[in-house]
PyMOL CGO cylinders between C-alpha atoms (Angstrom):
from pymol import cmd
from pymol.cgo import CYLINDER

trace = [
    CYLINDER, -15.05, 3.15, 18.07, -13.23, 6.40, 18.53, 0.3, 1, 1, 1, 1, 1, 1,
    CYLINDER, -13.23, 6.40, 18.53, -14.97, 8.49, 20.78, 0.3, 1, 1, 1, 1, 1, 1,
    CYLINDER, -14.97, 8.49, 20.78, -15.50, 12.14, 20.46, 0.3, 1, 1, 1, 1, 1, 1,
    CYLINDER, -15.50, 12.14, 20.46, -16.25, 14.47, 24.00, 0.3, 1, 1, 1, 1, 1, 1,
    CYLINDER, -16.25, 14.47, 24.00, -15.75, 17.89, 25.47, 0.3, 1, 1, 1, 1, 1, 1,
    CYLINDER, -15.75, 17.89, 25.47, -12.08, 18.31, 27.12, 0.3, 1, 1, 1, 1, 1, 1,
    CYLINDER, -12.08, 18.31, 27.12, -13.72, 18.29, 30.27, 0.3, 1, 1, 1, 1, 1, 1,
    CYLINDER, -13.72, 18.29, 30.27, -14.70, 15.32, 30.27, 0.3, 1, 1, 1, 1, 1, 1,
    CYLINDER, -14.70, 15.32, 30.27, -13.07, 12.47, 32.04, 0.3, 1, 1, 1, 1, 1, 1,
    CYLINDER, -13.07, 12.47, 32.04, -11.88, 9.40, 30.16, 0.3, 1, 1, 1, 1, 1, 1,
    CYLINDER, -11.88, 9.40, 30.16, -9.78, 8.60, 26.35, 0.3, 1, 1, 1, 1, 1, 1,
    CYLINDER, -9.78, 8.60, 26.35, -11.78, 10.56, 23.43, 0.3, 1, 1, 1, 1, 1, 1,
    CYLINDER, -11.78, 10.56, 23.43, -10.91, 13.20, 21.25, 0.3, 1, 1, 1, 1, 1, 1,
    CYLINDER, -10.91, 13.20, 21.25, -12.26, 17.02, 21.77, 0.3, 1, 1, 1, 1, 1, 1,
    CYLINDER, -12.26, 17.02, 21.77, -12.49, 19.51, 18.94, 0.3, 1, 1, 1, 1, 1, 1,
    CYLINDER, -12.49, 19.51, 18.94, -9.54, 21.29, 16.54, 0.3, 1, 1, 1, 1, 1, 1,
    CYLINDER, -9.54, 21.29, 16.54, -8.34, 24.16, 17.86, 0.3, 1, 1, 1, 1, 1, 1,
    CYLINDER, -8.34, 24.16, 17.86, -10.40, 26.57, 15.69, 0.3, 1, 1, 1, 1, 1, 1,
    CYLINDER, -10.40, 26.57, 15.69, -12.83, 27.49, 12.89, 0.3, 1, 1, 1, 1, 1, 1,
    CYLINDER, -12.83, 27.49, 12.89, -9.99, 28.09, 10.07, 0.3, 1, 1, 1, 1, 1, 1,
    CYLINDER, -9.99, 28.09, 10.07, -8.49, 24.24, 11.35, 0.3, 1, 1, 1, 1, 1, 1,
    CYLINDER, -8.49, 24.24, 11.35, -12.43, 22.63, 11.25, 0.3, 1, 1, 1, 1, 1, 1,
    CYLINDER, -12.43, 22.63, 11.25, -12.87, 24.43, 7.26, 0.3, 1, 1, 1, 1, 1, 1,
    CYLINDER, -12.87, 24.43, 7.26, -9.20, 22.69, 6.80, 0.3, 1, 1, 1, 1, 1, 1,
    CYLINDER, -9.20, 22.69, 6.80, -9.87, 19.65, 7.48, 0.3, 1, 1, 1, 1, 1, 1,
    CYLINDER, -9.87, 19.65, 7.48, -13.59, 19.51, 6.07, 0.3, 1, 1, 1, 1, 1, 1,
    CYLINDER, -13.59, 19.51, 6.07, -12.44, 20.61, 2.96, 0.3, 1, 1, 1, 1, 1, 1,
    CYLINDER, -12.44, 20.61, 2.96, -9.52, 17.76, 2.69, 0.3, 1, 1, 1, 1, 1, 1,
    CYLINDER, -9.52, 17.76, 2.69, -12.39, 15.34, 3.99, 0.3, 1, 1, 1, 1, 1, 1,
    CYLINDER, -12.39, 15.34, 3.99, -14.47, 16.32, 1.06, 0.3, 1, 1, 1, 1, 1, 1,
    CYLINDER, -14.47, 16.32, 1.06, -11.37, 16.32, -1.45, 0.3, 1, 1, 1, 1, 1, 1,
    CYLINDER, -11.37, 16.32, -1.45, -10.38, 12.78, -0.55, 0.3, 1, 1, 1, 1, 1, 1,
    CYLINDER, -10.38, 12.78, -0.55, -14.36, 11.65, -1.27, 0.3, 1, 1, 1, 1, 1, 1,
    CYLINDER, -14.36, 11.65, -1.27, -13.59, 13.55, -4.84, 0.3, 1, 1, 1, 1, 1, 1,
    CYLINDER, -13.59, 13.55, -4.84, -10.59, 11.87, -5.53, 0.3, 1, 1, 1, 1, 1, 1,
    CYLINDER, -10.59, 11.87, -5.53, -11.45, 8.78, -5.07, 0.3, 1, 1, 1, 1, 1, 1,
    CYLINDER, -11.45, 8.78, -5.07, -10.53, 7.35, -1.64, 0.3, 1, 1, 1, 1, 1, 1,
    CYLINDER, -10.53, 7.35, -1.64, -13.12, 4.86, 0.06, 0.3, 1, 1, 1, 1, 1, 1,
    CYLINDER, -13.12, 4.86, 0.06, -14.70, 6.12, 3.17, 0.3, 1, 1, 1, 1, 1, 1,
    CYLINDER, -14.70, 6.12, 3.17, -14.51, 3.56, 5.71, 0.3, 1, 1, 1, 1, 1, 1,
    CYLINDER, -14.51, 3.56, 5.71, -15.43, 5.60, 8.60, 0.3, 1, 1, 1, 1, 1, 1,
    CYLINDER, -15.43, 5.60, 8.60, -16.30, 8.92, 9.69, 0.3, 1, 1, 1, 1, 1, 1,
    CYLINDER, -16.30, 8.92, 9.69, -17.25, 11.65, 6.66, 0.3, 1, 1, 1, 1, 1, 1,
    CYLINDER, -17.25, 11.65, 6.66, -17.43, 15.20, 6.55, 0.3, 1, 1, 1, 1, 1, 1,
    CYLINDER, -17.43, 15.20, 6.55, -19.50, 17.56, 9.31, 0.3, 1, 1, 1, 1, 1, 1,
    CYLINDER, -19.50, 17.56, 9.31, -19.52, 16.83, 13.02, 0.3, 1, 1, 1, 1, 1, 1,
    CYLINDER, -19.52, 16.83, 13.02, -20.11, 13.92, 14.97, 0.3, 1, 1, 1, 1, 1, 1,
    CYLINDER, -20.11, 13.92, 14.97, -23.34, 12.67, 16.34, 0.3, 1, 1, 1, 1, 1, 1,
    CYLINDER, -23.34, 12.67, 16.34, -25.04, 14.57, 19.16, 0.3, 1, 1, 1, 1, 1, 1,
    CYLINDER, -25.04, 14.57, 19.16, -22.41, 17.62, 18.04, 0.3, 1, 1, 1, 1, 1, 1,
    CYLINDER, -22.41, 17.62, 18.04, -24.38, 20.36, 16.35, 0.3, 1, 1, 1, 1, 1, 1,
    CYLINDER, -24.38, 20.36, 16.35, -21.43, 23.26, 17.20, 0.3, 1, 1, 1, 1, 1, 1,
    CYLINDER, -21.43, 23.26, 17.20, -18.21, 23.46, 17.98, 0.3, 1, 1, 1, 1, 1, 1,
    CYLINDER, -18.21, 23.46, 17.98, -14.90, 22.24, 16.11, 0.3, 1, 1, 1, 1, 1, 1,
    CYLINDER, -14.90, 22.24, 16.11, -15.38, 18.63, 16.58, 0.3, 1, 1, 1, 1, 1, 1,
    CYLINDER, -15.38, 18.63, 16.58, -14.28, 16.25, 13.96, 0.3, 1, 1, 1, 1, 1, 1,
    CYLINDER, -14.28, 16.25, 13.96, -15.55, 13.10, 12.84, 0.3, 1, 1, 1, 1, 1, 1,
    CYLINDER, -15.55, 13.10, 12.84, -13.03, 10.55, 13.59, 0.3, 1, 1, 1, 1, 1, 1,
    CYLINDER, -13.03, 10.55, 13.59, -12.38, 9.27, 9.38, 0.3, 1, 1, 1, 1, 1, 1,
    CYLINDER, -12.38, 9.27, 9.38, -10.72, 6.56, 8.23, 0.3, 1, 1, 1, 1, 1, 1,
    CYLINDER, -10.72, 6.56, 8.23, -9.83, 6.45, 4.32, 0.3, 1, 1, 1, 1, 1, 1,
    CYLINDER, -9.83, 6.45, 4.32, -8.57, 3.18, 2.61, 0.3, 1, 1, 1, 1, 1, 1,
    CYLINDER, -8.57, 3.18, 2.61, -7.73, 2.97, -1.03, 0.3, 1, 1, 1, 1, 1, 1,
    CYLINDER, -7.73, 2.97, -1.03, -5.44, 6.24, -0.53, 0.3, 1, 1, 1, 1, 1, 1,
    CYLINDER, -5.44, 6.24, -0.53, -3.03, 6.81, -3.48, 0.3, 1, 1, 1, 1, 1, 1,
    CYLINDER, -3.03, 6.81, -3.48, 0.26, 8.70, -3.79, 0.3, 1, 1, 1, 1, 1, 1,
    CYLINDER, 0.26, 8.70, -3.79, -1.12, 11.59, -6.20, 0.3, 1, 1, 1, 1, 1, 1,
    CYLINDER, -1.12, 11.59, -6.20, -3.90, 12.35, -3.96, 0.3, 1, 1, 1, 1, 1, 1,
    CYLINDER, -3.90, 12.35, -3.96, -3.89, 15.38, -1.84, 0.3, 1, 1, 1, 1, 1, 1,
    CYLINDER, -3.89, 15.38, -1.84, -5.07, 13.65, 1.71, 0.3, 1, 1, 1, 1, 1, 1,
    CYLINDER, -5.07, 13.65, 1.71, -1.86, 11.52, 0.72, 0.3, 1, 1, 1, 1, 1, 1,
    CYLINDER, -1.86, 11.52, 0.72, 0.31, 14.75, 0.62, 0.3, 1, 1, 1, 1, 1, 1,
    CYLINDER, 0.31, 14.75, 0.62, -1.16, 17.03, 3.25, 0.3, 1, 1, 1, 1, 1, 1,
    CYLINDER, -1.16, 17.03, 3.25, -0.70, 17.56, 6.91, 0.3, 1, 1, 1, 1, 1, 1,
    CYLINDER, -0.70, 17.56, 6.91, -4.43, 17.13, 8.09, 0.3, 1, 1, 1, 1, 1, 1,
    CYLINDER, -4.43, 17.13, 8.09, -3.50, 17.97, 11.63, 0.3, 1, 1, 1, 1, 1, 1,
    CYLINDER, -3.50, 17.97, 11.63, -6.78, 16.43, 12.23, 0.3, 1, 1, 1, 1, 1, 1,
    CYLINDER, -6.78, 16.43, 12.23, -8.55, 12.77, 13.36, 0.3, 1, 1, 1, 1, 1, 1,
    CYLINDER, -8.55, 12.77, 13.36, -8.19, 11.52, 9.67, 0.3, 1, 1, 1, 1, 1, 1,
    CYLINDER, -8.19, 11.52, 9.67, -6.29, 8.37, 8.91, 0.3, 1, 1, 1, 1, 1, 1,
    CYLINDER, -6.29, 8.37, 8.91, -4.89, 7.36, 5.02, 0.3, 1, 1, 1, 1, 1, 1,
    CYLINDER, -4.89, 7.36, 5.02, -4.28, 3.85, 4.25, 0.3, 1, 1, 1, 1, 1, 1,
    CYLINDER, -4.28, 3.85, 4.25, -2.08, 3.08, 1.51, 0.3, 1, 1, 1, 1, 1, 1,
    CYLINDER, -2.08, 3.08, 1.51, -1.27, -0.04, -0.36, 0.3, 1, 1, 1, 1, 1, 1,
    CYLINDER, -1.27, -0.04, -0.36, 2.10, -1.18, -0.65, 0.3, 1, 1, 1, 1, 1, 1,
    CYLINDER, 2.10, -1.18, -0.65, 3.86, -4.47, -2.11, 0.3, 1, 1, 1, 1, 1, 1,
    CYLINDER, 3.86, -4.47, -2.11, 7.11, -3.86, -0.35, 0.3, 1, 1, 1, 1, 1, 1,
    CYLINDER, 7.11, -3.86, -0.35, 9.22, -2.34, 2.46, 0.3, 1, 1, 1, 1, 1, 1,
    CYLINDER, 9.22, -2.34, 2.46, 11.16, -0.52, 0.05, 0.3, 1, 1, 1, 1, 1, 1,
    CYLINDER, 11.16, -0.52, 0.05, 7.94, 0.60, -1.20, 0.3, 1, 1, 1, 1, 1, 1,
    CYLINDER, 7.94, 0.60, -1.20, 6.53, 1.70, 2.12, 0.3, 1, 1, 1, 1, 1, 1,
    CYLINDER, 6.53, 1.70, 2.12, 9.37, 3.81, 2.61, 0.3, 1, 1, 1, 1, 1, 1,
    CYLINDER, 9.37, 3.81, 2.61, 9.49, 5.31, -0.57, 0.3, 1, 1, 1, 1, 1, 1,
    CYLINDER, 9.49, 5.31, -0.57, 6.13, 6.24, -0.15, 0.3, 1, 1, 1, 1, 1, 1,
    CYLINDER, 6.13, 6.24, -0.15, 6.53, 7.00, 3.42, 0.3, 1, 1, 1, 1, 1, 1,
    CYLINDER, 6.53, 7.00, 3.42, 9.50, 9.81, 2.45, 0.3, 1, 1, 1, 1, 1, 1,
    CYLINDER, 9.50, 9.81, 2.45, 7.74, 10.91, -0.27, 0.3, 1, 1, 1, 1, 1, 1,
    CYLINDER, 7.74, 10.91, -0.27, 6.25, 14.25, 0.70, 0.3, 1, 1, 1, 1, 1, 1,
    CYLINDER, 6.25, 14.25, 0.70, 7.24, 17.62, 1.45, 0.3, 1, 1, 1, 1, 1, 1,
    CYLINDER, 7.24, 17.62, 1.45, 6.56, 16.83, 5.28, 0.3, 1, 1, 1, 1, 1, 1,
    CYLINDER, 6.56, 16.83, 5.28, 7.73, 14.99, 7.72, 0.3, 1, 1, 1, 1, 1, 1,
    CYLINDER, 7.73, 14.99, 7.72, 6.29, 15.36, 11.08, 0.3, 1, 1, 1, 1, 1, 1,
    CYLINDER, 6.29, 15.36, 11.08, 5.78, 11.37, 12.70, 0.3, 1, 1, 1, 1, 1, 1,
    CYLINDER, 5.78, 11.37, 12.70, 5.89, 7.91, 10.72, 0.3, 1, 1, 1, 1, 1, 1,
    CYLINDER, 5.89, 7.91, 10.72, 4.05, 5.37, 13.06, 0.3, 1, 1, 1, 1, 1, 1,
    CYLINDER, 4.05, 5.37, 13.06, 5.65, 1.62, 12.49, 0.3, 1, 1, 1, 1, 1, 1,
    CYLINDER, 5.65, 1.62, 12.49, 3.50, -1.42, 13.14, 0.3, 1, 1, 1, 1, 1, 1,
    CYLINDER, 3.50, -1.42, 13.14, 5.13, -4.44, 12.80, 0.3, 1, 1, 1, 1, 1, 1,
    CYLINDER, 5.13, -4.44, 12.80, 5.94, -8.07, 15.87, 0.3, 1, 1, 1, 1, 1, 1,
    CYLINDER, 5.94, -8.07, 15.87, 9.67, -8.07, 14.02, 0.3, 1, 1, 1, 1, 1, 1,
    CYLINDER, 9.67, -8.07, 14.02, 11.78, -5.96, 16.04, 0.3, 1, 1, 1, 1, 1, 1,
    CYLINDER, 11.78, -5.96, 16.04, 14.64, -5.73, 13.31, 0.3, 1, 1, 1, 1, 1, 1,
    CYLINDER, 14.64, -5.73, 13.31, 12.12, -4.39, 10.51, 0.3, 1, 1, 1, 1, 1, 1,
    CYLINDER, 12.12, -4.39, 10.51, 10.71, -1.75, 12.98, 0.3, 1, 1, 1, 1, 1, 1,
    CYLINDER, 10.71, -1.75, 12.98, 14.50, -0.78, 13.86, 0.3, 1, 1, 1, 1, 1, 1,
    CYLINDER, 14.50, -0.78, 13.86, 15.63, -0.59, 10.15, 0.3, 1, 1, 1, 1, 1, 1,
    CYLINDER, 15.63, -0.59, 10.15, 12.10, 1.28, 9.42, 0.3, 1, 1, 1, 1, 1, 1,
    CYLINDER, 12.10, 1.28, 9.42, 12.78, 3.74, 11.91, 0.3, 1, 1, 1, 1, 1, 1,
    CYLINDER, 12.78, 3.74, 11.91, 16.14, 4.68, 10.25, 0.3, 1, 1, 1, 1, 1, 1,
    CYLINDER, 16.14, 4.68, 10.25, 15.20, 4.98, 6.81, 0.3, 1, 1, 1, 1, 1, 1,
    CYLINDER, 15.20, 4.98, 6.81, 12.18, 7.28, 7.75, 0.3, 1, 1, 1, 1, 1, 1,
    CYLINDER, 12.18, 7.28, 7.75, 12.89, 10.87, 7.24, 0.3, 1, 1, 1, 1, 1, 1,
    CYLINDER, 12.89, 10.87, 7.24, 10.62, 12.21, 10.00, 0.3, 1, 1, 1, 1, 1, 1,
    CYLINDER, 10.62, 12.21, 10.00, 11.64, 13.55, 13.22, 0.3, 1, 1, 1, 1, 1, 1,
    CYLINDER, 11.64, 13.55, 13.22, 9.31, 11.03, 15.42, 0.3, 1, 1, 1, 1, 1, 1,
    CYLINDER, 9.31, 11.03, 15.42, 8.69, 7.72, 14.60, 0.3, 1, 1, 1, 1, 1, 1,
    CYLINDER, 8.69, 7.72, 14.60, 6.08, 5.79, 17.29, 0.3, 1, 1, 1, 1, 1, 1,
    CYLINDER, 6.08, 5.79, 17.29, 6.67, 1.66, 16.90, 0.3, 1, 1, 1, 1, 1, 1,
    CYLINDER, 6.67, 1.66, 16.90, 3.66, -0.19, 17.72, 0.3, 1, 1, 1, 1, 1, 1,
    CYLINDER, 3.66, -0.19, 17.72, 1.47, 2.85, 19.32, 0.3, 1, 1, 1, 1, 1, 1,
    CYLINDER, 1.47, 2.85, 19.32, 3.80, 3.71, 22.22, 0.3, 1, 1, 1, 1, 1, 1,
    CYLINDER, 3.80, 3.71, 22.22, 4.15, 7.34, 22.55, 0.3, 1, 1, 1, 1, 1, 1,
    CYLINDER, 4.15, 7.34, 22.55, 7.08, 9.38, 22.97, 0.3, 1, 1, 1, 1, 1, 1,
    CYLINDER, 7.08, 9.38, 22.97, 8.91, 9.37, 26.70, 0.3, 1, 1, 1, 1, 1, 1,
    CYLINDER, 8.91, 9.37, 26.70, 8.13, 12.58, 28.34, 0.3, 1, 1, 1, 1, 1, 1,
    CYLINDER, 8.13, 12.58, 28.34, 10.88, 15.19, 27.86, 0.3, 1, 1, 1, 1, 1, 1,
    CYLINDER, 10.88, 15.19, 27.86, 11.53, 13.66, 24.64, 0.3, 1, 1, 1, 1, 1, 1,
    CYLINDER, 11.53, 13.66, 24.64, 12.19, 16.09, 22.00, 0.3, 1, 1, 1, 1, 1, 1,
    CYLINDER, 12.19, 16.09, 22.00, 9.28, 16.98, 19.57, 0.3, 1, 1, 1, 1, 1, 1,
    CYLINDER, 9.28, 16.98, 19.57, 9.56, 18.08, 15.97, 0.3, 1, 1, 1, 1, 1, 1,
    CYLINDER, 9.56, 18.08, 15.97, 9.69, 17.66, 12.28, 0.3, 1, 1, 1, 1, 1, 1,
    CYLINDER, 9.69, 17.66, 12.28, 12.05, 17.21, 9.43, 0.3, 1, 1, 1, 1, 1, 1,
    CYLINDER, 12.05, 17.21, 9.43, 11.13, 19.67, 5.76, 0.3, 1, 1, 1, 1, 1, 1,
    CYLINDER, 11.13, 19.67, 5.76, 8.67, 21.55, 5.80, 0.3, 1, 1, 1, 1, 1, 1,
    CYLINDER, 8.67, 21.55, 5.80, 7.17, 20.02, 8.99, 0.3, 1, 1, 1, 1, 1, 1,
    CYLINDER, 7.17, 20.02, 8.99, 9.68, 22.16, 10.52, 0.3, 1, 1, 1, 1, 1, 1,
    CYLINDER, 9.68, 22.16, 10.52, 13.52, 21.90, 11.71, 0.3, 1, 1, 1, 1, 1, 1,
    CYLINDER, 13.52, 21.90, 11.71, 14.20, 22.54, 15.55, 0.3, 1, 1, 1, 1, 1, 1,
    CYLINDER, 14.20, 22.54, 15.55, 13.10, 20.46, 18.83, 0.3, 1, 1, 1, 1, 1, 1,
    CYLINDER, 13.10, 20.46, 18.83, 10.24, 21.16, 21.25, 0.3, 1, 1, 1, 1, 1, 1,
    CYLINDER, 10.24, 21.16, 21.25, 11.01, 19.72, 24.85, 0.3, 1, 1, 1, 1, 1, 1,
    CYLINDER, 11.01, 19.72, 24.85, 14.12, 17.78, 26.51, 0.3, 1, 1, 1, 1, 1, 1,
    CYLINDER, 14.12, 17.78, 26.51, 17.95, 19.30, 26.42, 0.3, 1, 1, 1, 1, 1, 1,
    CYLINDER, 17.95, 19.30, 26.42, 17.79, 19.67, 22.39, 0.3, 1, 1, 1, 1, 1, 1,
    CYLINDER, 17.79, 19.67, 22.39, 14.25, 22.22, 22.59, 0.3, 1, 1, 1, 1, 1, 1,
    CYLINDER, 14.25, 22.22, 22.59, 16.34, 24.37, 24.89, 0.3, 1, 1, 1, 1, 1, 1,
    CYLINDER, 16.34, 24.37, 24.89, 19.17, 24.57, 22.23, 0.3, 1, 1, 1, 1, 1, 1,
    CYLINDER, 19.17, 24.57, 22.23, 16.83, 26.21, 20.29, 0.3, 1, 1, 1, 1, 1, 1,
    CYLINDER, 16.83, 26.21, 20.29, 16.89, 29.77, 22.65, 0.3, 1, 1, 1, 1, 1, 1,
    CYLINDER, 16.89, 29.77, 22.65, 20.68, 29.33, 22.70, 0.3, 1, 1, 1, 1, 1, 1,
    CYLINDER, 20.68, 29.33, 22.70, 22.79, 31.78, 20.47, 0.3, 1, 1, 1, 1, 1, 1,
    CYLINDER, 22.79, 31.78, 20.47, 26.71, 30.20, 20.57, 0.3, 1, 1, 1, 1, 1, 1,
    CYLINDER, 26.71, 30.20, 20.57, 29.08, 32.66, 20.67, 0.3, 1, 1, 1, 1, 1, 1,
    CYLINDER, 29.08, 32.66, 20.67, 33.13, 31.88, 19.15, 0.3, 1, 1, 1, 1, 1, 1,
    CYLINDER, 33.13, 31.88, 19.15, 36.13, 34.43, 20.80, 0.3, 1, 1, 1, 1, 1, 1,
    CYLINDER, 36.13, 34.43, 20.80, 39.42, 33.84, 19.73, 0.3, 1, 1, 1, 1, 1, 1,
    CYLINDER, 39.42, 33.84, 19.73, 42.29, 35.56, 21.11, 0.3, 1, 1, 1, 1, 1, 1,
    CYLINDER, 42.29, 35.56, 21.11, 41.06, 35.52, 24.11, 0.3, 1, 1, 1, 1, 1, 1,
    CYLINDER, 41.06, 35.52, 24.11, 43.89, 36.62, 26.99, 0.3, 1, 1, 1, 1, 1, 1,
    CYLINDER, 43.89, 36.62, 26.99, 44.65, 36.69, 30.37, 0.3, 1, 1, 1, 1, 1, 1,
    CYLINDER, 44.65, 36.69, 30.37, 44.23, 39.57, 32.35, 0.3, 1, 1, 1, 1, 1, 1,
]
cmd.load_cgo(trace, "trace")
């Protein structure tokens, strides 16, 4: 039920990646996901209905996702959601941590103390409980190779700070 529009358009929908090389991108991990296995539950490769140009992505859902499989290990950076199995928290986590990125874990769960302990055991450097976004001015960034360092708030403006140390320092 995702909708898909122009950026100039009024209302909640989703407008196009940013450019040609991120549209390939993500085509190409839509089409390895279909090879490896996953089940397509909704969207697909090319563009959306009533789109014949521009960057716009089909909004695609994946279930039956896997650990070895590369939409399970890749940033996307795209409208394309993996579901994967799990038997237990531990599990989820495991799974969760398990990659060389770590940009946002999202947390849906009605028991407050399970999305608490989630959120501390995820090595990401966002974690959204229940879809509610980020404050504004909250700082944004990643943990491995998602990135280090904090967009926005009083720890993104750390980041054009260079500390200086002086010892000795006298009276004049």
């Amino acid at each position: 039920t995702v909708k898909v529009g122009a950026p100039s358009e009024d209302g909640k929908h989703i407008g196009p990646v940013v450019n040609a090389t991120q549209y390939e991108k993500i085509q190409g991990l839509i089409e390895t996901g279909l090879k490896e296995g996953a089940r397509l539950v909704a969207g697909g490769p090319g563009r959306p209905e009533g789109f014949n140009k521009g960057f716009y992505v089909r909004p695609t859902v994946f279930a039956d996702v896997t650990p070895d499989m590369t939409i399970a290990n890749e940033e996307i950076f795209g409208p394309v959601l993996s579901i994967m199995k799990f038997e237990t928290e531990a599990e989820a986590v495991e799974v969760a941590n398990d990659t060389p990125y770590g940009l946002t874990n999202y947390v849906q769960s009605q028991d407050v103390a399970r999305r608490h302990r989630l959120a501390r055991q995820l090595r990401s450097g966002m974690v959204e409980m229940n879809g509610k976004s980020r404050a504004p001015g909250a700082p944004f960034g990643g943990m491995k190779q998602s990135g280090n360092g904090r967009e926005g708030g009083i720890l993104g403006i750390h980041d054009f700070l260079e500390i200086k140390a002086v010892s000795g320092w006298a009276a004049e």
